[in-house]
DODO-695314 format. One record per residue (C-alpha): x, y, z; residue number from 1. Coordinates in Angstrom, 2 decimals. Layout:
       u       v       w   n
       X       Y       Z NUM
...
***
This chain:
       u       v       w   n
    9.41   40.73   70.57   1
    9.92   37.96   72.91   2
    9.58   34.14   71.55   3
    9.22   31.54   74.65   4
    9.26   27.91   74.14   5
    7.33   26.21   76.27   6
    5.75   22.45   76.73   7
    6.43   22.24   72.43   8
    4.42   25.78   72.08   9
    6.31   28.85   70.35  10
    5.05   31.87   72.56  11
    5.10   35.15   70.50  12
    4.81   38.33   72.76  13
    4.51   41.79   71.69  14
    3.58   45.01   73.23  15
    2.33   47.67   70.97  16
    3.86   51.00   70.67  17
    2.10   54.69   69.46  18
    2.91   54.20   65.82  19
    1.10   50.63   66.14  20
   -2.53   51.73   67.07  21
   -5.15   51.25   64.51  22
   -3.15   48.86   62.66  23
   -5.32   45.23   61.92  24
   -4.77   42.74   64.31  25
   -3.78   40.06   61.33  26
   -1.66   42.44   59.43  27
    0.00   44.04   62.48  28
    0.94   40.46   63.82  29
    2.04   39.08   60.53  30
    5.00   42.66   60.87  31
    6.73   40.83   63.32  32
    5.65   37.03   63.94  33
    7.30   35.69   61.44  34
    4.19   34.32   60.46  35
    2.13   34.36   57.27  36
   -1.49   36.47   57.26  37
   -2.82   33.31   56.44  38
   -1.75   31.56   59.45  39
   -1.96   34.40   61.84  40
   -5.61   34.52   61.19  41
   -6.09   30.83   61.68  42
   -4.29   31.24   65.07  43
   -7.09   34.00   65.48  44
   -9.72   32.75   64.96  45
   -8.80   29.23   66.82  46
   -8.65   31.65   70.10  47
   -4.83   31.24   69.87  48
   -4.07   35.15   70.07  49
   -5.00   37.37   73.11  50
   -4.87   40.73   74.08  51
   -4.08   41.41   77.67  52
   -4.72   38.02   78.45  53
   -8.07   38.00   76.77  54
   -8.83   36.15   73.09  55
   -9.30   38.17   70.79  56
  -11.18   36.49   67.50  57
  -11.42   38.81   64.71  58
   -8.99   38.93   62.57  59
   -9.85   43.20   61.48  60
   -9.45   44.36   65.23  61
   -7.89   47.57   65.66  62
   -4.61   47.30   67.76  63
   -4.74   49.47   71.24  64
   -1.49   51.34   72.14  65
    0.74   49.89   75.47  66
   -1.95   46.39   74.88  67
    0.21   43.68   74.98  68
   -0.14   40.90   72.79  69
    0.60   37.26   72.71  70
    0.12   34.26   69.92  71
    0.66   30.86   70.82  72
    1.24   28.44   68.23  73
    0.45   25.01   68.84  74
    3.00   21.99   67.69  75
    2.78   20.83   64.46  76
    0.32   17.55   63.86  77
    2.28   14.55   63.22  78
    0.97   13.70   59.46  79
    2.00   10.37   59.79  80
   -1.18    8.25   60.27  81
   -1.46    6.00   62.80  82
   -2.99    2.52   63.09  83
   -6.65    2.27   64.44  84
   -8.85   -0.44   65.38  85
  -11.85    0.42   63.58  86
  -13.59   -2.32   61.42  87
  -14.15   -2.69   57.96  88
  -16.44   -3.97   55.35  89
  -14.35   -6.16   53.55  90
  -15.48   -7.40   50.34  91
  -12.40   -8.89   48.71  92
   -8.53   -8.73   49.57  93
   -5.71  -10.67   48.26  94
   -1.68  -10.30   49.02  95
   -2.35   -7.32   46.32  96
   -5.30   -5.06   47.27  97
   -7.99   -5.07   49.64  98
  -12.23   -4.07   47.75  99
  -14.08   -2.54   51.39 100
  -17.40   -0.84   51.42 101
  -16.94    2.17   53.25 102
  -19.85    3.60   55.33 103
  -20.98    7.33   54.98 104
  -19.54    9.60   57.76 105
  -16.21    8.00   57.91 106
  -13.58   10.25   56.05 107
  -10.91    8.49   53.68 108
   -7.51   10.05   54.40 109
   -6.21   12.06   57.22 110
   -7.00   16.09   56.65 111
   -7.26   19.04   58.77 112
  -10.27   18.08   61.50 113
  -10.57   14.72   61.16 114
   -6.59   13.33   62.04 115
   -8.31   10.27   63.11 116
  -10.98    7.35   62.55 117
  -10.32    7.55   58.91 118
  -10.65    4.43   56.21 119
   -6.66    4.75   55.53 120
   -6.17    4.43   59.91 121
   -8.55    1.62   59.87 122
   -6.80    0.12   56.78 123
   -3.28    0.34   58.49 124
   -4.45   -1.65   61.71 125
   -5.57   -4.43   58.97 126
   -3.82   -4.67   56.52 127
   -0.80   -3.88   58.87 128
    2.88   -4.19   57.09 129
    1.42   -4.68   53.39 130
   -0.25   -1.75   52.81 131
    2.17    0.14   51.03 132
    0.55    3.40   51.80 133
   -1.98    5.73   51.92 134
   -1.09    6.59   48.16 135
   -2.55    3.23   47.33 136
   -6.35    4.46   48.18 137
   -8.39    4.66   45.09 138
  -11.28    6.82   46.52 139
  -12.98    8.14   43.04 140
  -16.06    9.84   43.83 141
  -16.04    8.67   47.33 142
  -15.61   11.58   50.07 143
  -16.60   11.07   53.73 144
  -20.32   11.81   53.25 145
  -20.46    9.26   50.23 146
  -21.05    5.41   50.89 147
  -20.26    2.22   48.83 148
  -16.94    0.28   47.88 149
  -13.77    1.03   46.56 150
  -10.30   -0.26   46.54 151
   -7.33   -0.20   47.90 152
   -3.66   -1.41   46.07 153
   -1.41   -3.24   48.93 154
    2.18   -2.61   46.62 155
    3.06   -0.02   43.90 156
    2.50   -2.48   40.52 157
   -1.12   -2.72   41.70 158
   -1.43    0.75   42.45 159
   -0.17    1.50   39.27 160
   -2.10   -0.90   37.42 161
   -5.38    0.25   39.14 162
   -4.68    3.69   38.38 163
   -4.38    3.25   34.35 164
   -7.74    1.66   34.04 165
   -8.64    4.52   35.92 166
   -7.25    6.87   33.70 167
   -8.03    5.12   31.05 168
  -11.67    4.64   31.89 169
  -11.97    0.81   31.54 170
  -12.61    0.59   35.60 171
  -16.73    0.23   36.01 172
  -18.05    2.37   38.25 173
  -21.97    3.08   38.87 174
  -23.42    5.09   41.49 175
  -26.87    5.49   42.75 176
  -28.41    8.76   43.89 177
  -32.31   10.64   44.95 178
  -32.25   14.09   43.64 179
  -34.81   16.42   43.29 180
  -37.32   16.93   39.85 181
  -35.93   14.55   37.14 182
  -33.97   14.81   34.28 183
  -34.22   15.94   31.08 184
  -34.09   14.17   29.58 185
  -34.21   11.11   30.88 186
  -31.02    9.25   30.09 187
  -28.10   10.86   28.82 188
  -24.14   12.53   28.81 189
  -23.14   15.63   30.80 190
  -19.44   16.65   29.68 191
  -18.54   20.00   30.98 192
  -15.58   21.11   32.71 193
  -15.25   21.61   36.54 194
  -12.82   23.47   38.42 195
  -12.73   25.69   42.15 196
  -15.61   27.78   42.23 197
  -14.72   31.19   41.67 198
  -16.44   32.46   44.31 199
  -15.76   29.76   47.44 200
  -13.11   28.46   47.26 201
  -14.33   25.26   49.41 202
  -16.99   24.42   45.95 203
  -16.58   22.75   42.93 204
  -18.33   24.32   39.80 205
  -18.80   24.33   36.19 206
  -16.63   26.57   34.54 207
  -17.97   28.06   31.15 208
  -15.63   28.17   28.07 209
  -14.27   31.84   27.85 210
  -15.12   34.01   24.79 211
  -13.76   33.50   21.71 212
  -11.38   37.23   22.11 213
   -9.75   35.54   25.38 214
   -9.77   32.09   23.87 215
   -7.20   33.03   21.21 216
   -5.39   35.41   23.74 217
   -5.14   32.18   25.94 218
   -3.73   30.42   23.12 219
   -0.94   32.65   22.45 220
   -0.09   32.50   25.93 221
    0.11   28.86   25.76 222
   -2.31   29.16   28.76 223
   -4.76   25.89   29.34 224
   -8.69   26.46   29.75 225
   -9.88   26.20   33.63 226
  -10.63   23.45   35.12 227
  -10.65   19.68   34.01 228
  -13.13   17.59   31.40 229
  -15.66   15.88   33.50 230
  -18.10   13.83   32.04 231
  -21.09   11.59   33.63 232
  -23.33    9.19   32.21 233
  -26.74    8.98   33.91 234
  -30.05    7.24   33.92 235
  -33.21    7.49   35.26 236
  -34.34    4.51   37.18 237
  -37.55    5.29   39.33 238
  -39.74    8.33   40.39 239
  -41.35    9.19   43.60 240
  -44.58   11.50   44.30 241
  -45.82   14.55   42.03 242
  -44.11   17.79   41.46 243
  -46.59   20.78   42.80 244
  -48.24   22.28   39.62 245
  -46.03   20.07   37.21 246
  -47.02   18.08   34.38 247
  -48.35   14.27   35.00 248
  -45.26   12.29   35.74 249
  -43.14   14.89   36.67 250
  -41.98   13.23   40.10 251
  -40.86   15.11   43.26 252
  -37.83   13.08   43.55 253
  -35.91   10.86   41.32 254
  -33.66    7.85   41.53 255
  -30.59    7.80   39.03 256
  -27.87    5.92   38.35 257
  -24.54    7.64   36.80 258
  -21.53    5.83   35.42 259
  -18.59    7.97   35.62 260
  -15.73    8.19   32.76 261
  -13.61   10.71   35.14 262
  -13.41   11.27   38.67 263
  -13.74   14.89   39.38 264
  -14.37   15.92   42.91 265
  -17.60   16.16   43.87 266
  -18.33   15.56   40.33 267
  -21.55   13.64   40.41 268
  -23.12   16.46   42.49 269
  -21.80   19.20   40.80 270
  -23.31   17.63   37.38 271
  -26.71   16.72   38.99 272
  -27.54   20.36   40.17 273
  -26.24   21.41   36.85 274
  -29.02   20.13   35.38 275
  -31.37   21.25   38.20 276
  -31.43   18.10   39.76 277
  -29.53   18.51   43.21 278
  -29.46   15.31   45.66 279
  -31.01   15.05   48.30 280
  -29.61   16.26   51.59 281
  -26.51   17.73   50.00 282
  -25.78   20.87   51.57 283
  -22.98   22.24   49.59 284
  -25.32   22.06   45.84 285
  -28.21   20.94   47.20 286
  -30.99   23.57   48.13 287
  -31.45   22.75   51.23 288
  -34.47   24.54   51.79 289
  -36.40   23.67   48.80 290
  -38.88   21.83   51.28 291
  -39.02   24.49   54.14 292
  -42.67   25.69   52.35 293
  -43.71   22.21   51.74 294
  -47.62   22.06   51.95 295
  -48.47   19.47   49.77 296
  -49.02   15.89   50.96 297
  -46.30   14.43   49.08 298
  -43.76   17.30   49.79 299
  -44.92   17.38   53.81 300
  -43.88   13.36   54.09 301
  -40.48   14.19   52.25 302
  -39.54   17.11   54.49 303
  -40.18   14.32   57.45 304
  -37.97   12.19   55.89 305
  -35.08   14.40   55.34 306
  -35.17   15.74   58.48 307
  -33.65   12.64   60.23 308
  -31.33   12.57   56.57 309
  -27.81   13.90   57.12 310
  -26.03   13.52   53.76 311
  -26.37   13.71   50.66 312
  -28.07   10.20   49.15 313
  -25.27    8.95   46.84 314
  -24.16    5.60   47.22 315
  -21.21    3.82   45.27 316
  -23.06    0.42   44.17 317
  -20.67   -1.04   42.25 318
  -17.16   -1.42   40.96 319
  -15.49   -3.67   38.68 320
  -11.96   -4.37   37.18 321
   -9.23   -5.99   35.68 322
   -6.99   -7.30   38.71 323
   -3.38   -6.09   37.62 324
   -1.83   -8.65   39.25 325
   -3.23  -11.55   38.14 326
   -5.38  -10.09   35.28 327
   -8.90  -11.46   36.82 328
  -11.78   -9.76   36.19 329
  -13.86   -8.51   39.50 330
  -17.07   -6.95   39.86 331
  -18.78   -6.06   43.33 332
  -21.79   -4.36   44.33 333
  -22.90   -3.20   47.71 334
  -26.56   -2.41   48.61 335
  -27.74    0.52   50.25 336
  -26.82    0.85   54.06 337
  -29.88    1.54   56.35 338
  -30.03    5.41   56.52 339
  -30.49    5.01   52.26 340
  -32.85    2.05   52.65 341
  -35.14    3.73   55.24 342
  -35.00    7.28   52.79 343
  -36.05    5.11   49.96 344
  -38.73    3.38   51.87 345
  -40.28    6.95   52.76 346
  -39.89    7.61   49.02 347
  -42.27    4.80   48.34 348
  -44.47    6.69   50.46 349
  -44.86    9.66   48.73 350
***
């Protein structure tokens, strides 16, 4: 093997002897890169791996004898953020924290594919030396696809003191959603318990208790039940046009509002298409082609609607607390932004 450094990329070469044909590309590689599986098959699939000079992007291909073999690895990312000029919503800010209402699309903390343009960039250009950092975020229920306000602790005591009431559940939070059908009933408490989806990885679901037999054998094991509690309070406020061959007042959409008393990922979603009421435009729970068939009047004009929709219609409205600092108590509220108001107003429609 023959490692190269070269402009800050590590150059892996490698050409393949008898014994190595019809050995997997990923597994093959990972023999003598140094590298995990795991990474060799994101190198593989990012075109980062070529055979004779030609990519080669699936991670099962069967390695040719005397085919040499190269993987470039790129430099790491610097995972420091860095200070952007991107504005904010600012609702309230003090020497101690800073209340913004954060449009939909914009992501909240530097991750894999999307380094930049984030709320905690923007939020270092502002807030400049007295942020303390990005750990001071407080981004419950709000992911990049999610609108509305939260709030962010400038110093350690307020981050601290944020996070209790938090924890504790004394921090207000109400949210305001369209989602398919309506409830049933109407107003009430989901509490389940939500953990990775054991079949993608990249989803949140509901986990169900295990059986009683593996309950106690859990118990002896000291072992803790998947997942965490999660539990949503919800209410519904309006309805919008008629279900197809439902009962009078069954409406084809709904608008609720859920307080949360934990903060779950992607809990609110996860809980609304638990009770078969997905929202609208979310593509992860959501059925996204519920309306594909749509042939009645009311379903035709929402199908319009949600074709120019690109996220899921959840909306952080408000947020209150107890300031830790100074022990004032604040309460803000943020209307829908324009993509939610002109959904709604096609609602009305329906």
């Amino acid at each position: 093997m023959n490692t190269l450094m070269s402009e800050n990329l590590d150059i892996k070469e490698m050409l393949a002897g008898e014994l190595d044909a019809g050995k997997r590309l990923d597994k093959w590689l990972a023999e003598w890169s140094g590298l995990s599986r795991s990474r060799i098959k994101a190198l593989i699939l990012a075109g980062d791996v070529r055979e004779d000079g030609v990519p080669v992007l699936k991670p099962t291909t069967k390695i040719k004898e005397e085919a040499e073999y190269i993987i470039t690895v790129p430099p790491p990312v610097v995972d420091t953020p860095e200070p952007e000029d991107i504005p904010l919503d600012v609702l309230y800010e003090d020497a101690h924290l800073i209340v913004v209402n954060k449009p939909a699309g914009m992501t909240v903390h530097p991750a894999v594919g999307n380094w930049t343009g984030t709320l905690v960039n923007a939020l270092l250009h502002h807030c400049k030396d007295s942020l303390s950092g990005i750990g001071g975020v407080m981004r419950p229920g709000i992911d990049k696809d999610t609108s509305g306000i939260l709030v962010v602790a400038k110093d350690d005591n307020t981050h601290h003191g944020l996070s209790k009431q938090f924890a504790d559940h004394s921090m207000e939070r109400t949210y305001h959603l369209f989602t398919r059908a309506a409830p049933n009933p109407r107003e009430g408490r989901i509490e389940t318990r939500i953990g990775r989806h054991p079949g993608d990885r990249k989803k949140m679901a509901v986990l169900k208790d295990p059986d009683q037999y593996t309950l106690m054998r859990m118990a002896e094991r000291g072992q803790e039940l998947p997942g965490r509690i999660a539990i949503t309070n919800y209410k519904y406020l309006e309805g919008y046009g008629q279900q197809k061959g439902g009962a009078i007042g069954s409406p084809l959409v709904s608008k609720i509002e859920c307080k949360l008393e934990t903060g779950r990922t992607h809990q609110i979603r996860v809980h609304m298409a638990h009770i078969f009421c997905p929202l609208l435009g979310d593509r992860t729970y959501g059925k996204t082609g519920a309306f594909k068939t749509a042939n009645t009047a009311s379903e035709l004009k929402l199908k319009d609607a949600l074709s120019t929709f690109s996220r899921q219609a959840l909306h952080a409205r408000s947020l209150g607390f107890i300031h830790p600092i100074t022990d004032e108590s604040l309460y803000f509220e943020s209307p829908f932004p324009a993509d939610l108001q002109a959904l709604e107003a096609a609602l009305m429609a329906l």
